[in-house]
C-alpha positions in Angstrom: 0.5 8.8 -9.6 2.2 6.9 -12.3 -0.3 5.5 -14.8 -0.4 1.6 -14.6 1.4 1.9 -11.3 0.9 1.3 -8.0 3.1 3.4 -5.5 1.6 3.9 -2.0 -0.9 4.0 0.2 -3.3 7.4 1.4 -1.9 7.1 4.8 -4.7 9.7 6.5 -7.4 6.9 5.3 -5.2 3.3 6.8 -5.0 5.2 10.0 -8.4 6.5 9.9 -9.5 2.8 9.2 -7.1 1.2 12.2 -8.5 4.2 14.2 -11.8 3.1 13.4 -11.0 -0.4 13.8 -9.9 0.0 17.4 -6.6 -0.6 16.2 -3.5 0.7 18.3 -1.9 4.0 17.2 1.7 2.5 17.7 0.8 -1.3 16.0 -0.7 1.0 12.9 2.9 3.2 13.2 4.8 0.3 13.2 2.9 -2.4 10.7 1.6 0.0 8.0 4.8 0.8 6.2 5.4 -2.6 6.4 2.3 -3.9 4.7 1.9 -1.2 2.3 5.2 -2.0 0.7 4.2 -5.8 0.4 1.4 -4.9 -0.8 2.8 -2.5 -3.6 5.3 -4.6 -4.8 2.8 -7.6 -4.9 0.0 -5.2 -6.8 2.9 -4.2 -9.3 3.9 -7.0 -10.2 -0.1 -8.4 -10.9 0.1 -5.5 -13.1 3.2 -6.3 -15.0 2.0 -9.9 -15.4 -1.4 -8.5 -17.0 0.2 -6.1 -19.5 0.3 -3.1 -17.5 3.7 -1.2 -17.3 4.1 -1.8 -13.3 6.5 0.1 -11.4 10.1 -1.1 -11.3 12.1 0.4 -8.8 
């Protein structure tokens, strides 16, 4: 955990959710890394442009 930083996703709880979901284990395998570092890098950078540090890589 960095403070004012987003940098990943609890994996156990996306793939309990797709699990729940009915999702595919190999589409949840295959797409999760994907989205979660979209999603990171979009969440950091809301947090950089509202004053909070962000994570740069």
């Amino acid at each position: 955990m960095l403070p004012g930083a987003v940098i990943g996703w609890d994996m156990s709880a996306a793939l309990a959710l797709g699990d729940a979901l009915g999702v595919p284990p190999l589409a949840m395998a295959e797409l999760l890394p994907v989205i979660e570092a979209v999603m990171v890098r979009k969440l950091n950078e809301e947090l950089s442009a509202n004053g909070a540090p962000g994570f740069r890589p």
